[in-house]
Structure formats: C-alpha cells, structure tokens
C-alpha positions as CSV (number, residue, x, y, z in Angstrom):
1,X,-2.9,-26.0,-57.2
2,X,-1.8,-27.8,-54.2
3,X,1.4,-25.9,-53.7
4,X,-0.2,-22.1,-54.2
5,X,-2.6,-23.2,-51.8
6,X,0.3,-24.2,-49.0
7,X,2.0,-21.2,-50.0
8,X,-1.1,-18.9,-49.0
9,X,-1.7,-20.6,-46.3
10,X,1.6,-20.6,-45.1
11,X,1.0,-16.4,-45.9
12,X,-2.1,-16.3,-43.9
13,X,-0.5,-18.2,-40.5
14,X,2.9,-15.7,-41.1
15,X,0.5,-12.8,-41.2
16,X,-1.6,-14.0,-38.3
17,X,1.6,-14.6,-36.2
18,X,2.9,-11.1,-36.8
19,X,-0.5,-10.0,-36.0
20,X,-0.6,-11.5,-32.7
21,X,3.1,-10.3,-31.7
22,X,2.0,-6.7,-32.6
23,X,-0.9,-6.7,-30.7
24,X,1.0,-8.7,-27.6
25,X,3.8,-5.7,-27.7
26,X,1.0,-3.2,-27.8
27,X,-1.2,-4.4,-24.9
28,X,2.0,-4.3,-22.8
29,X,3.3,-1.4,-24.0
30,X,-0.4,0.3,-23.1
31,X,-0.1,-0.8,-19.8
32,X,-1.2,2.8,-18.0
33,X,0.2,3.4,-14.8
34,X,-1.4,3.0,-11.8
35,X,-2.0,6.3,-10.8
36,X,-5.0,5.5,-8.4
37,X,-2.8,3.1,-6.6
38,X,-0.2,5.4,-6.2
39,X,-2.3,8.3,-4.9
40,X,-3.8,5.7,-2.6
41,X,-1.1,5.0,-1.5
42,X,0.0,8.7,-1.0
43,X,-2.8,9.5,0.7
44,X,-2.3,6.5,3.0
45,X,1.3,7.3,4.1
46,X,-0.1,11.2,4.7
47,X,-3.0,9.7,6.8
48,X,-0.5,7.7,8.8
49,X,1.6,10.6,9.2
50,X,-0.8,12.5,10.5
51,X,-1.8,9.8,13.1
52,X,1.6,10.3,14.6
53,X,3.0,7.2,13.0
54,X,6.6,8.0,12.6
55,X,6.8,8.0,16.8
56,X,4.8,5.3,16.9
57,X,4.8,2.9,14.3
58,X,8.5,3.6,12.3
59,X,9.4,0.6,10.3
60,X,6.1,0.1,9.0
61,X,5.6,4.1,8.0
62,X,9.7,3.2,6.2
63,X,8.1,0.2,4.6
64,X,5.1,2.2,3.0
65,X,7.3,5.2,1.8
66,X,10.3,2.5,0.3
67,X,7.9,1.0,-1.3
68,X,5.9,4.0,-2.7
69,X,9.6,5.1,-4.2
70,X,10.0,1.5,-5.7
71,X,6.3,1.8,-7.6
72,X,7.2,5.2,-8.6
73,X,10.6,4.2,-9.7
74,X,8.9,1.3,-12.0
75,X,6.5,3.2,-13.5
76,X,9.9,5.2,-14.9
77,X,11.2,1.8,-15.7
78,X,7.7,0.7,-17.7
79,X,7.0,-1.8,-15.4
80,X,3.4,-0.9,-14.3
81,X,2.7,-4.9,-13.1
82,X,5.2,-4.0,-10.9
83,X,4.4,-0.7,-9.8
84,X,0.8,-1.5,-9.5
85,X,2.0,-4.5,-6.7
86,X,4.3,-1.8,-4.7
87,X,1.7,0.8,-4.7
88,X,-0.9,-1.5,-3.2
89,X,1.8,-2.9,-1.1
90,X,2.7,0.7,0.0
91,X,-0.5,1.3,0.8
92,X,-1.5,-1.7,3.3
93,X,1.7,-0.4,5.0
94,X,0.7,2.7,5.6
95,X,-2.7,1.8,7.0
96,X,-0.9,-0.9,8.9
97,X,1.1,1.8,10.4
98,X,-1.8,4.1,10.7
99,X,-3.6,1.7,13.0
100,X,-0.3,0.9,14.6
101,X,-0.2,4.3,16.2
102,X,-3.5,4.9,16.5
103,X,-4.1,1.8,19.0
104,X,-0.8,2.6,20.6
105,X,-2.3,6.2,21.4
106,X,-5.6,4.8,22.8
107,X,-3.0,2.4,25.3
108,X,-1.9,5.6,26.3
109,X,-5.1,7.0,27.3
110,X,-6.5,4.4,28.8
111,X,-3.5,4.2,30.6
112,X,-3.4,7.2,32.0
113,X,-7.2,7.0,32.7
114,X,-6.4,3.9,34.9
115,X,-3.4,5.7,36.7
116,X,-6.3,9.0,37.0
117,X,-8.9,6.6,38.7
118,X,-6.2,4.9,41.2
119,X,-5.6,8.3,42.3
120,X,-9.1,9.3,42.5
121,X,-10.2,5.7,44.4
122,X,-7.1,7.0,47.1
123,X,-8.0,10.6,47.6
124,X,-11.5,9.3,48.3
125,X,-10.6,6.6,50.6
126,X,-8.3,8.9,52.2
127,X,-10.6,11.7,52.7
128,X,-13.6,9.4,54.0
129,X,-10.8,7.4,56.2
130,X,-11.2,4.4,54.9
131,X,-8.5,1.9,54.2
132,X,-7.3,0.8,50.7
C-alpha cells in the first residue's frame, strides 16, 4: 500500500508541475501589448512636434521616435515587458522635448521683449532729452 501511495503521489506532484508550466507559458504568452503606452507615446512625440521641437529640442525628439520604433519593433518580437519600458521611455522623451522647446520659445520672447523695452527706455530718454 505504501508503494501505490508514492506512486500517486508522485502522479499528483508530476501533474501539478505540468500544471504550473502550462499556466507560466500562458500568462506570458497573454502578455497584451501595450497599446495605451504606445499611443501615449504617439501622441507625445506629435505634441512635441507641434511645439516646434525638432528646431529646438533634436536629440531628445530622435530619442522619443528611436525608442517608439524599438517598443513597436518588440511587440513584433513578443516582448511586451520590453515594449511596455520603451513606450513609456518614448514617451518621457517626448515631453522632455516638448518642454525643451517650449521654454526655449518663451527665452525668445522675453528676449525680444527685453531688447523692445531698451529701445523704448532710449526713444523716451531721447525725446525728453534726458541722458541714459
């Protein structure tokens, strides 16, 4: 009695195993892609686009779009831990580069509203006659 009930154990912990292992293969072969992350980070790089990036922040607008084609190109590959990482990666680089140009626009302007008011200080002076 003692053997049969080794053997079904030994049935039982077999089964269990190959239990396990199918669902383990299953769970990461269900991994969905990460389509959110992806569009995010779509939407992201077109954002930073918009905002004039590519004259004003480059390499980081490159980053976020090399990186967009690396998550795209491992959700071909199945690896959506992966592609998941780059997306969100892609992403930060894009609003990274976003707020790159956007600040370097507003240096602009205020530049320019600095050079306006020098000007305007002088024409006054000049037209009252006083000296600078």
């Amino acid at each position: 009695m003692n053997v049969s009930w080794q053997r079904l154990t030994d049935q039982r912990l077999c089964l269990a195993a190959g239990l396990a292992g199918a669902l383990l293969a299953a769970a990461c072969a269900s991994t969905p892609p990460p389509t959110a992350s992806l569009q995010a980070a779509r939407s992201a790089i077109s954002h930073a686009e918009e905002a004039d990036a590519g004259r004003y922040a480059a390499p980081e607008l490159s980053d976020a779009r090399e990186r967009l084609a690396a998550a795209n190109s491992a959700v071909d590959q199945k690896m959506m831990p992966a592609a998941q990482r780059l997306a969100e990666e892609s992403r930060v680089d894009a609003q990274l580069a976003f707020s790159k140009a956007e600040r370097a626009k507003a240096v602009a302007v205020n530049d320019e509203m600095k050079h306006s008011n020098s000007t305007l200080i002088e024409e006054m002076q000049r037209k009252s006659g006083d000296q600078p």
